[in-house]
ChimeraX commands (.cxc) that place a marker at each C-alpha (Angstrom):
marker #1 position 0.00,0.00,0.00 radius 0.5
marker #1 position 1.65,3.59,-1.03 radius 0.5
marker #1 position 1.26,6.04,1.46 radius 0.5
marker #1 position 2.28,9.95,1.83 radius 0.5
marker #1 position 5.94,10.78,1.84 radius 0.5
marker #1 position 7.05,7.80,0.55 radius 0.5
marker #1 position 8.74,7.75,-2.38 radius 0.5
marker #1 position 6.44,7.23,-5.24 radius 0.5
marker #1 position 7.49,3.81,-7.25 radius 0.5
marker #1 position 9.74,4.32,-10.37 radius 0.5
marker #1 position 7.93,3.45,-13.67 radius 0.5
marker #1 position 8.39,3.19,-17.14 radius 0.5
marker #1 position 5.32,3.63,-19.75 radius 0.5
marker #1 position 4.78,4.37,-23.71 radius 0.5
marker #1 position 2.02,7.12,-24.67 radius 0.5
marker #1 position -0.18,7.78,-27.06 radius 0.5
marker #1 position 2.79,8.30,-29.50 radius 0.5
marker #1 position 4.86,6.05,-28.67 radius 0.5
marker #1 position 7.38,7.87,-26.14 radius 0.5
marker #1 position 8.80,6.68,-23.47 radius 0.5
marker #1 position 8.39,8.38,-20.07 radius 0.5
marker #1 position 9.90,7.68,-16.85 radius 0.5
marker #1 position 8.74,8.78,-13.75 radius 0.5
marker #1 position 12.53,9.73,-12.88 radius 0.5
marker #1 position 12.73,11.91,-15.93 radius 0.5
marker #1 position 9.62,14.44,-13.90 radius 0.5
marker #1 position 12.19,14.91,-10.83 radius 0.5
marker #1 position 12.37,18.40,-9.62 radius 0.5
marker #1 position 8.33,18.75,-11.38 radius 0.5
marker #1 position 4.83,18.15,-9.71 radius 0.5
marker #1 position 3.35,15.44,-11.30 radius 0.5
marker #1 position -0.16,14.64,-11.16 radius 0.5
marker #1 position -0.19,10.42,-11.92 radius 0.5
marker #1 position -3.78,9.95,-12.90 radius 0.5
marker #1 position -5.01,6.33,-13.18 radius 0.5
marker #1 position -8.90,6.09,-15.08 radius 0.5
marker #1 position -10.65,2.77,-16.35 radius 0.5
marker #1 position -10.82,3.49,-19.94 radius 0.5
marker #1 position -10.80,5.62,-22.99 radius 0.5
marker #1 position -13.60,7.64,-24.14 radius 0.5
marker #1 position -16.22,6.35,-21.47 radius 0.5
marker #1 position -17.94,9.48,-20.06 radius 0.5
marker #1 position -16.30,9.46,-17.02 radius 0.5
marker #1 position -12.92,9.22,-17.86 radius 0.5
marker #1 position -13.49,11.44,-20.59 radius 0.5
marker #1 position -14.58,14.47,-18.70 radius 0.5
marker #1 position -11.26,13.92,-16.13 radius 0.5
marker #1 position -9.04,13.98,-19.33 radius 0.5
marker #1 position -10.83,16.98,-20.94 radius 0.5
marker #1 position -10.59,18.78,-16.84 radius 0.5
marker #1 position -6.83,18.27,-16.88 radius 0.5
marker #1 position -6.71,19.57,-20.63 radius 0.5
marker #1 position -8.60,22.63,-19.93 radius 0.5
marker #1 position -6.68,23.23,-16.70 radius 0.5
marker #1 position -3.47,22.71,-18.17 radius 0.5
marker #1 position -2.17,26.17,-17.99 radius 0.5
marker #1 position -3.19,26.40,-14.04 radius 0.5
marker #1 position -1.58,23.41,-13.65 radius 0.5
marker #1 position 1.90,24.49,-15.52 radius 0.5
marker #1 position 2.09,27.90,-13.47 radius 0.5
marker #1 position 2.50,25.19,-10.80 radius 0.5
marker #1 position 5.23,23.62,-12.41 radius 0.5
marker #1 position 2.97,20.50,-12.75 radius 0.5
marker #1 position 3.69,17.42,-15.50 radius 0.5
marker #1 position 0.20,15.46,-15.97 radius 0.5
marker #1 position 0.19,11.94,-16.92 radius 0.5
marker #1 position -2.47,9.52,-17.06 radius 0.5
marker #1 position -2.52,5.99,-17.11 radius 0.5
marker #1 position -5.00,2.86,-18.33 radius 0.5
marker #1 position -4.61,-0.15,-19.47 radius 0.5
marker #1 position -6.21,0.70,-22.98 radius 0.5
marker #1 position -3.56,0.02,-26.19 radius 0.5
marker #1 position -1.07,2.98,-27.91 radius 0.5
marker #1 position -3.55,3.47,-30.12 radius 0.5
marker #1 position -6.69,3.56,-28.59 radius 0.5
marker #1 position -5.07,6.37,-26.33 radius 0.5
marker #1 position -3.84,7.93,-29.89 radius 0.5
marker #1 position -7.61,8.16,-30.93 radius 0.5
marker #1 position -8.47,9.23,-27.34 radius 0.5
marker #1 position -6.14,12.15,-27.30 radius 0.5
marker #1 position -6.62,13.27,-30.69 radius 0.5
marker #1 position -10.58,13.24,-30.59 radius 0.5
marker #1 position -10.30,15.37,-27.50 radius 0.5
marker #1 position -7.38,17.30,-27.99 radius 0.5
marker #1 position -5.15,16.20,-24.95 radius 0.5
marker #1 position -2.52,18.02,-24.57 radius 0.5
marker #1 position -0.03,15.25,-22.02 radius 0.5
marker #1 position 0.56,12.24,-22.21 radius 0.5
marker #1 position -1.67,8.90,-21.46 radius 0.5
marker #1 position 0.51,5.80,-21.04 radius 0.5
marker #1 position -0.68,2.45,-22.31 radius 0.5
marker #1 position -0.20,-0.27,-19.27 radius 0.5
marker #1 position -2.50,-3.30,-20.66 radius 0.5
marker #1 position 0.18,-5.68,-18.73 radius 0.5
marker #1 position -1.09,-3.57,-15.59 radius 0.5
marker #1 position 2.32,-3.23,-14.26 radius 0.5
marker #1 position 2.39,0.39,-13.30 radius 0.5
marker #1 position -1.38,0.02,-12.58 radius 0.5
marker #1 position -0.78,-2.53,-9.82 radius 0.5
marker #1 position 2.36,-1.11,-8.63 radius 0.5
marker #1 position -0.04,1.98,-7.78 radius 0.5
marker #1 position -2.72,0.02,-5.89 radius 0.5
marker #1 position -5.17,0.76,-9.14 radius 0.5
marker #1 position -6.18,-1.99,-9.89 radius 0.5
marker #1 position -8.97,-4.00,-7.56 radius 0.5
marker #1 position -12.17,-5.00,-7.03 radius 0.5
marker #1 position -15.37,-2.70,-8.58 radius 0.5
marker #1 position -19.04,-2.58,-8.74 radius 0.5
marker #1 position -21.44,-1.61,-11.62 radius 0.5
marker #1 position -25.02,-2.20,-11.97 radius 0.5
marker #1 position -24.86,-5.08,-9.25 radius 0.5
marker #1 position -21.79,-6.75,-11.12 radius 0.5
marker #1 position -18.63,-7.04,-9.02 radius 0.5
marker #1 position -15.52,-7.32,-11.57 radius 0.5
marker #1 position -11.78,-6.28,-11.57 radius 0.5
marker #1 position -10.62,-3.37,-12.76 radius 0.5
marker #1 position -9.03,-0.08,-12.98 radius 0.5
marker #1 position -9.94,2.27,-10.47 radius 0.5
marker #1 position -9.89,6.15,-10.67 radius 0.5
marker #1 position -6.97,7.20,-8.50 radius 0.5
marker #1 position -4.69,10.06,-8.58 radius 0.5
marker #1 position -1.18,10.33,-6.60 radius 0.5
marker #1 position 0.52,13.75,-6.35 radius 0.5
marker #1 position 4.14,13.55,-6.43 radius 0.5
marker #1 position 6.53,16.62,-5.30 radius 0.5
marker #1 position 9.70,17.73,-7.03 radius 0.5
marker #1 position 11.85,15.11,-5.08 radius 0.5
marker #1 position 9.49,12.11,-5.98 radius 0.5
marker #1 position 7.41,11.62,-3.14 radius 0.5
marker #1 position 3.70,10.73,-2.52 radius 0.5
marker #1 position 2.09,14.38,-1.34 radius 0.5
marker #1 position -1.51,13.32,-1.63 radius 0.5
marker #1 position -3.76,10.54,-2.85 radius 0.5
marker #1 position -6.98,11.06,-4.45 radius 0.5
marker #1 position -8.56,7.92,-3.85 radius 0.5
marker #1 position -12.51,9.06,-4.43 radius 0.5
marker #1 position -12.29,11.38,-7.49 radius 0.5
marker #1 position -15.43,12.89,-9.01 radius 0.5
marker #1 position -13.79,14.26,-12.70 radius 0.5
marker #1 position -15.71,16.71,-13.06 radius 0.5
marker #1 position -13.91,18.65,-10.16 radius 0.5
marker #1 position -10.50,16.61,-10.14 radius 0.5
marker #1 position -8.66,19.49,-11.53 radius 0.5
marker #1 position -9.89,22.44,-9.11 radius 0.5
marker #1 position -9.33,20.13,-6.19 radius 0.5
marker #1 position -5.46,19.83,-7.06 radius 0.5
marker #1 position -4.76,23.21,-8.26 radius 0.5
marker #1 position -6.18,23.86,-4.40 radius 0.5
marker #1 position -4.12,21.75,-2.98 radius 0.5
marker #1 position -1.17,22.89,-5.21 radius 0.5
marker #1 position -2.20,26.28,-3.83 radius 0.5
marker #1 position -2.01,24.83,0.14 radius 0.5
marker #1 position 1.22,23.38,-0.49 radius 0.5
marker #1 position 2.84,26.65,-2.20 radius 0.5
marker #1 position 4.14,24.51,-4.74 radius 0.5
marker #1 position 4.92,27.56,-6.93 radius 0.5
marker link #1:1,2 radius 0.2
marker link #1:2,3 radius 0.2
marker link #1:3,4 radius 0.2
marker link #1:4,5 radius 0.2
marker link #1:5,6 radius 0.2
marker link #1:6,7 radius 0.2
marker link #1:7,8 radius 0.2
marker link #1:8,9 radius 0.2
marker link #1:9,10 radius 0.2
marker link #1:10,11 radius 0.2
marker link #1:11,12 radius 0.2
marker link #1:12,13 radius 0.2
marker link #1:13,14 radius 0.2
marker link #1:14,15 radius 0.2
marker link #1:15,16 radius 0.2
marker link #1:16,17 radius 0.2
marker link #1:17,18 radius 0.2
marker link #1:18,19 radius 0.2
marker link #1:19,20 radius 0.2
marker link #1:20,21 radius 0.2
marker link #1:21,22 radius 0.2
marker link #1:22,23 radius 0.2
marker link #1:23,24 radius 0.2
marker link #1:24,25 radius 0.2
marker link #1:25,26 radius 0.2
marker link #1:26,27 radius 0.2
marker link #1:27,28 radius 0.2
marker link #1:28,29 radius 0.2
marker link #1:29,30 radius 0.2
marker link #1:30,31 radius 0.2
marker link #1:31,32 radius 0.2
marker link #1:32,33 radius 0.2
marker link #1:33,34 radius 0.2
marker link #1:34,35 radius 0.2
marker link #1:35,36 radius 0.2
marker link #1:36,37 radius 0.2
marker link #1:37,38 radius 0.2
marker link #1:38,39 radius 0.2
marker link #1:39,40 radius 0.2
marker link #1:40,41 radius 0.2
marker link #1:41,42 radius 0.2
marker link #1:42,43 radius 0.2
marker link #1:43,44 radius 0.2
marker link #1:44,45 radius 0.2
marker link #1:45,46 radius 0.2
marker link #1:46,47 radius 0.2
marker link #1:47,48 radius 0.2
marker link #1:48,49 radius 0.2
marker link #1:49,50 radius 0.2
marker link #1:50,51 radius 0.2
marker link #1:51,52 radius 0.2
marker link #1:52,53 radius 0.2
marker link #1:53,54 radius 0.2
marker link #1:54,55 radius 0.2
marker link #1:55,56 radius 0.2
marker link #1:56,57 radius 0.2
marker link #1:57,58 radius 0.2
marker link #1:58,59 radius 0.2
marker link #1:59,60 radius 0.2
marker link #1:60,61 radius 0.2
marker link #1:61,62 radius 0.2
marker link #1:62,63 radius 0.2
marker link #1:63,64 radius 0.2
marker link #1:64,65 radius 0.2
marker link #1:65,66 radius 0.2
marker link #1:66,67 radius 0.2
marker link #1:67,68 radius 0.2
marker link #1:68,69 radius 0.2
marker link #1:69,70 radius 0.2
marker link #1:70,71 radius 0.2
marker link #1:71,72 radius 0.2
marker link #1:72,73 radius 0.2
marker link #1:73,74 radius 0.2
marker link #1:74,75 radius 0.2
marker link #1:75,76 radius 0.2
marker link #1:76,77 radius 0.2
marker link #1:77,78 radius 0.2
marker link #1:78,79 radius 0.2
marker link #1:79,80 radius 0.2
marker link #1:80,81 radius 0.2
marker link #1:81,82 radius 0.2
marker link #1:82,83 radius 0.2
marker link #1:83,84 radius 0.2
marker link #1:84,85 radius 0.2
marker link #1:85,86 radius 0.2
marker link #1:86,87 radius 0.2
marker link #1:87,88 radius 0.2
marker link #1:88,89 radius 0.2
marker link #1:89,90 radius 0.2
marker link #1:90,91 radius 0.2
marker link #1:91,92 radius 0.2
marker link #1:92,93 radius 0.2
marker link #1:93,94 radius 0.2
marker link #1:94,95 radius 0.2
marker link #1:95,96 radius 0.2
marker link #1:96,97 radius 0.2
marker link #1:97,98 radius 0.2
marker link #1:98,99 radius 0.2
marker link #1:99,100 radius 0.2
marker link #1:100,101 radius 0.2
marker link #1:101,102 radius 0.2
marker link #1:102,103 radius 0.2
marker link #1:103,104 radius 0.2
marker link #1:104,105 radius 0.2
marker link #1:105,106 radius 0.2
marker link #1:106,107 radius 0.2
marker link #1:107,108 radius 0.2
marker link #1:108,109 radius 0.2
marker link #1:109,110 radius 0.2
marker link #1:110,111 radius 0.2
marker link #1:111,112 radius 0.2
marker link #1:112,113 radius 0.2
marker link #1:113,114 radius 0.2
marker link #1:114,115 radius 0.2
marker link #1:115,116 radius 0.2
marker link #1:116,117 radius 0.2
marker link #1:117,118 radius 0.2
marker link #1:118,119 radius 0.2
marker link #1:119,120 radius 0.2
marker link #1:120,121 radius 0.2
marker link #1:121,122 radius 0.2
marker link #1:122,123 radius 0.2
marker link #1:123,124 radius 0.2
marker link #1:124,125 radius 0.2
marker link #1:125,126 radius 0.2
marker link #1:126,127 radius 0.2
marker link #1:127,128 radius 0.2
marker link #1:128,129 radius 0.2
marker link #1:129,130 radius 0.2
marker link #1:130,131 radius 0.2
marker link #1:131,132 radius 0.2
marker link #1:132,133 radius 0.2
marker link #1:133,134 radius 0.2
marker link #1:134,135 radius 0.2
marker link #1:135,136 radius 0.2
marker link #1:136,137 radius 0.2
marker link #1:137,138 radius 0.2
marker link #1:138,139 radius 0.2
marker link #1:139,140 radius 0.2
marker link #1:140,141 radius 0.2
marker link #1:141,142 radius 0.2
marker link #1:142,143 radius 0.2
marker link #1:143,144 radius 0.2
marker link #1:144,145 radius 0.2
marker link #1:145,146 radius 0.2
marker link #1:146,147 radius 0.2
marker link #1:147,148 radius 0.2
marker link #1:148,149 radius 0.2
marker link #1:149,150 radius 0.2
marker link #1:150,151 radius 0.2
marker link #1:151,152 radius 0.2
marker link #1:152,153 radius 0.2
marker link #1:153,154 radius 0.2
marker link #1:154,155 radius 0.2
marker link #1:155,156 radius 0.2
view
């Protein structure tokens, strides 16, 4: 179980164009490590679209959003260009990263219970560690809650 303070876990992840990004390559950044179920559902879709509309908030913050679901390279490529995403959204269908993050478990829909990914954000200082974990996230006010706590924190 990751908890504050500790140092978040290293990871390595390709995005909707194929990049490589490493969590050590965000040191000395905020980064905002967003975990969602899938591409172009409505929830996840109105988190993504948040973060892209926030974007410039975020950067005066010095923050680096990624997000993360076990969807393919391309199905993020389709995702991110029919919404105009402007970061990137790393393909983990192996669920490495996604487990290593405690996102992955047991959820309920319409009386179902089924794995899968859950919607969970970490906030990671400039030195790598865990500042807060958004473990209930409503997306439609994901963004305004961070830039918040960004504020609290004086992470500027």
């Amino acid at each position: 179980m990751l908890t504050l303070n500790l140092k978040a876990p290293q990871f390595e992840g390709v995005d909707q164009f194929g990049k490589t990004h490493k969590l050590s390559n965000y040191l000395g950044k905020w980064v905002v490590l967003y975990f969602y179920p899938k591409d172009a559902t409505p929830g996840c879709t109105k988190e993504a679209c948040s973060f892209r509309d926030s974007y410039r908030e975020l950067e005066k913050f010095n923050v680096e959003i990624i997000g993360i679901s076990k969807d393919t390279v391309e199905s993020h490529k389709k995702f991110a260009e029919k919404y105009e995403l402007n970061f990137p959204i790393l393909s983990d269908p192996e669920k490495v990263i996604i487990q290593q993050y405690g996102a992955w478990g047991e959820k309920k829909f319409m009386g179902k219970t089924f794995q899968g990914t859950m919607r969970i954000t970490y906030l990671i200082d400039p030195q790598g560690k865990i500042k807060k974990i958004y473990a209930r996230v409503n997306p439609l006010i994901h963004a305004g809650e961070i830039i918040k706590d960004l504020t609290s924190f004086k992470a500027f």
